[in-house]
C-alpha positions in Angstrom: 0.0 5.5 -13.6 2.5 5.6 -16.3 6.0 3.5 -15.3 5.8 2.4 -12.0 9.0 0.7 -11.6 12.6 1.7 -11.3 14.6 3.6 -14.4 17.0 1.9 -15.9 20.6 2.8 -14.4 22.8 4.7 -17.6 26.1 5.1 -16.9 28.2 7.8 -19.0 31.4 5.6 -20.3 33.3 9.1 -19.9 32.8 9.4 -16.2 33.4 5.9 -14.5 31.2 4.8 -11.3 32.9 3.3 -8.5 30.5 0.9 -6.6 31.8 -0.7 -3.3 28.2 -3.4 -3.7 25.3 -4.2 -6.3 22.1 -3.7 -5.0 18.9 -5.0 -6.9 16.1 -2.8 -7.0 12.2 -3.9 -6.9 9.0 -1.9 -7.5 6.4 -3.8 -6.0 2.5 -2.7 -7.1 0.0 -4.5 -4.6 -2.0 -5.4 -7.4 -2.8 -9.2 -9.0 -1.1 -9.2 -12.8 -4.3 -10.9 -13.3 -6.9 -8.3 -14.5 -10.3 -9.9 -13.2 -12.6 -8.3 -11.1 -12.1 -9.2 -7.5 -8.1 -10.4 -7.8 -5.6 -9.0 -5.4 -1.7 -10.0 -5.0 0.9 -8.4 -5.9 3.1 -8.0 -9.1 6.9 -7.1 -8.9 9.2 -5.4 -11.1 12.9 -5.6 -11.6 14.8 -2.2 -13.1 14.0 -2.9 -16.1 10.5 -2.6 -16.2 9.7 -6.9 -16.2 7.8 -9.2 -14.3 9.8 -11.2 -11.9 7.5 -11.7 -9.3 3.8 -12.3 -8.6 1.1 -13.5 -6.9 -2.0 -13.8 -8.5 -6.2 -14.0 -7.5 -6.0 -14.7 -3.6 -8.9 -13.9 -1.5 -8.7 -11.2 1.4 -10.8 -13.1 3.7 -9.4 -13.8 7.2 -6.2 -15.1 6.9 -7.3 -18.5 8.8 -9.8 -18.6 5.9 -7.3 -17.7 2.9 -5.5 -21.1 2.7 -2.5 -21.3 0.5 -0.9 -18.2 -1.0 1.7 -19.4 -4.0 4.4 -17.0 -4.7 5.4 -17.3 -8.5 8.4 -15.8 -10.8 7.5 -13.7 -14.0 6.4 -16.4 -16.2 4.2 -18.2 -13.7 6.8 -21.1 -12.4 5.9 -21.3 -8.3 9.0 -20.3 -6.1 7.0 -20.6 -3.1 3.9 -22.0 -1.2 3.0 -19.9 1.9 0.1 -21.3 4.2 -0.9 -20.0 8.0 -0.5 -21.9 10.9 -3.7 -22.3 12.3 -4.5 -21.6 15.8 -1.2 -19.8 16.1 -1.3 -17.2 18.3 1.6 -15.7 17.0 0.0 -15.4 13.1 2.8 -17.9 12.4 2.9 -18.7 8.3 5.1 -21.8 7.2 6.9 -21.4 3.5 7.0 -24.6 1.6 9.1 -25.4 -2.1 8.6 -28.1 -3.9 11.5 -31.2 -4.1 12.7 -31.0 -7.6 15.2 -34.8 -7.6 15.2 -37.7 -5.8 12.5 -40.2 -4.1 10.7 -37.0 -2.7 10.6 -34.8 -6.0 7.0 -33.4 -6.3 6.6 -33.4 -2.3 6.4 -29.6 -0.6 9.4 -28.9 1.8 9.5 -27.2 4.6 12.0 -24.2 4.6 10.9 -22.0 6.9 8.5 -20.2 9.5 7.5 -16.6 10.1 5.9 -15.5 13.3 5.2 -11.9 14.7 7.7 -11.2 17.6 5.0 -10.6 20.2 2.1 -11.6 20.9 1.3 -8.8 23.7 2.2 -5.6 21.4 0.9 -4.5 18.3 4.1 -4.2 15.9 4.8 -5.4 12.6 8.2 -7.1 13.9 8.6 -10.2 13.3 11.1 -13.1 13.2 12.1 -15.8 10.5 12.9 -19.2 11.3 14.5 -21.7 8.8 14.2 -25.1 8.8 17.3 -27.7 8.9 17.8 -30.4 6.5 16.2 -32.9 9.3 13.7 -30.7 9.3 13.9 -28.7 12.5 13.5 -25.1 13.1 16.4 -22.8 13.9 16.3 -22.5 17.5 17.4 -18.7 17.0 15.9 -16.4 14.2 17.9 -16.6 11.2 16.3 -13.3 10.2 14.6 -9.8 11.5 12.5 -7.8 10.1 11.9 -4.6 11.9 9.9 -1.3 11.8 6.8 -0.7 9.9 5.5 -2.8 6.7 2.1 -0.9 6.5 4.0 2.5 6.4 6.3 0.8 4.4 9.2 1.6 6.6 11.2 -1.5 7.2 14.2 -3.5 7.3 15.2 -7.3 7.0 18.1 -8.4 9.0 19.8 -11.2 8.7 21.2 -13.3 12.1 23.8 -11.1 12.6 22.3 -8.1 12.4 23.2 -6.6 9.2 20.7 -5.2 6.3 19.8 -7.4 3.6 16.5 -5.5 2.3 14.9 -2.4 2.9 11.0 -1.7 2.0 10.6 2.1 1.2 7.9 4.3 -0.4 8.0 5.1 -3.6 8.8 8.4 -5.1 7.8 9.2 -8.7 10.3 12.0 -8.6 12.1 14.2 -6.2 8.6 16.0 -4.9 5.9 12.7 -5.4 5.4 9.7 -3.6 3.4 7.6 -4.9 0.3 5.6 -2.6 1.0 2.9 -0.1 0.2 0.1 -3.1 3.8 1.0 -5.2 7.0 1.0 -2.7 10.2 0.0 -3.2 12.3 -3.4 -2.3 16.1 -3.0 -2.4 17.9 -6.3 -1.8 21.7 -6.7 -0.9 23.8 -8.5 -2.9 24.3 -12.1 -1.9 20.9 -11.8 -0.5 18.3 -15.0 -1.8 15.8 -12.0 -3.1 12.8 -15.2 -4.1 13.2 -15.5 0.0 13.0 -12.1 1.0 9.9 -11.9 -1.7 8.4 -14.5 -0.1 9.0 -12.5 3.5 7.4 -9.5 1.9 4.4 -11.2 1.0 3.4 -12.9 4.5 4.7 -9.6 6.1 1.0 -8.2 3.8 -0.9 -11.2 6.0 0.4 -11.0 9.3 0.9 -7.1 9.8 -2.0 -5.1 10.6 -2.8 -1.3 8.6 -2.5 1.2 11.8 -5.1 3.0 12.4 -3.3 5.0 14.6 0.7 5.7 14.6 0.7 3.8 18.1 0.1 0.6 16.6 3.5 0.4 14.4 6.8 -0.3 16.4 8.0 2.7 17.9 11.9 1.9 17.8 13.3 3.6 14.5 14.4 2.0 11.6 18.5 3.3 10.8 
């Protein structure tokens, strides 16, 4: 396939760029880093063409089957532990780090709670709940994500409303786009991005591929 992920930004030093933010671009290949037979996951490039992100050799049987999902940087340290809610009708998944200091350190903590919006439609919107430091839930949804994962055509919205990431297709140049397993994450600046990775990842479990165009929400993504 040849480079997948983004090209390296050059700047001419004779004509200065203005930039009113920093955004970090991703290319993110739904494929394990791990090259056995059978693996899936997904592997997650920075601009520069290196590993930051990846989850390796996790099963696609039904996701109340799959167990524990571990979200990993480049070099294999785990960032995150994702596992379903079972018997959640809203295909709630719970994101877990582990405690680094103190009487707890090597104990998973809770930080936060992903759900699909509704149960009654068949959308890929969904909301993100975080969890306090006594751990409770957020009675409101600290973040949004709306539109369409599976046509990778979506946005993640923090409480207020405003954009922190955007997952795109892929173009290899101004004509190509490349298939549905390379797109493109772009995350604002200031924005945690091993959170929104982790997002990304149960967004792939709990949103379902349309078969149809009427299964993917219908409001449009600005």
């Amino acid at each position: 396939m040849g480079r997948i992920y983004p090209a390296e930004n050059r700047i001419d030093d004779e004509k200065p760029v203005v930039r009113s933010h920093r955004v970090s671009s991703w290319t993110v290949w739904k494929k394990s880093s791990m090259a056995f037979q059978g693996t899936d996951g997904f592997s997650v490039y920075d601009s520069n063409g290196g590993l930051a992100f990846r989850v390796d050799n996790y099963s696609r049987r039904h996701k109340r089957l799959a167990g524990e999902l571990v979200l990993m940087d480049g070099a294999g340290a785990v960032l995150f532990a994702l596992r379903p809610q079972i018997f959640s009708m809203h295909d709630q998944w719970n994101g877990f780090k582990e405690e680094k200091e103190g009487l707890r350190a090597g104990s998973k903590r809770h930080v936060f709670s992903m759900r699909k919006r509704s149960v009654l439609q068949s959308s890929d919107e969904t909301d993100v709940f975080m969890v306090s430091s006594g751990g409770h839930l957020s009675p409101k949804p600290d973040y949004r994500i709306e539109g369409c994962f599976w046509r990778r055509n979506c946005k993640i919205r923090g409480s207020s409303g405003e954009v922190l990431a955007k997952i795109s297709r892929k173009k290899a140049n101004s004509s190509t786009i490349l298939s549905d397993d390379v797109f493109s994450l772009t995350v604002e600046q200031g924005a945690d991005c091993e959170l929104i990775m982790a997002f990304m990842v149960v967004l792939d479990r709990i949103c379902q591929k349309p078969f149809s165009p009427i299964l993917c929400s219908s409001n449009a993504v600005h």
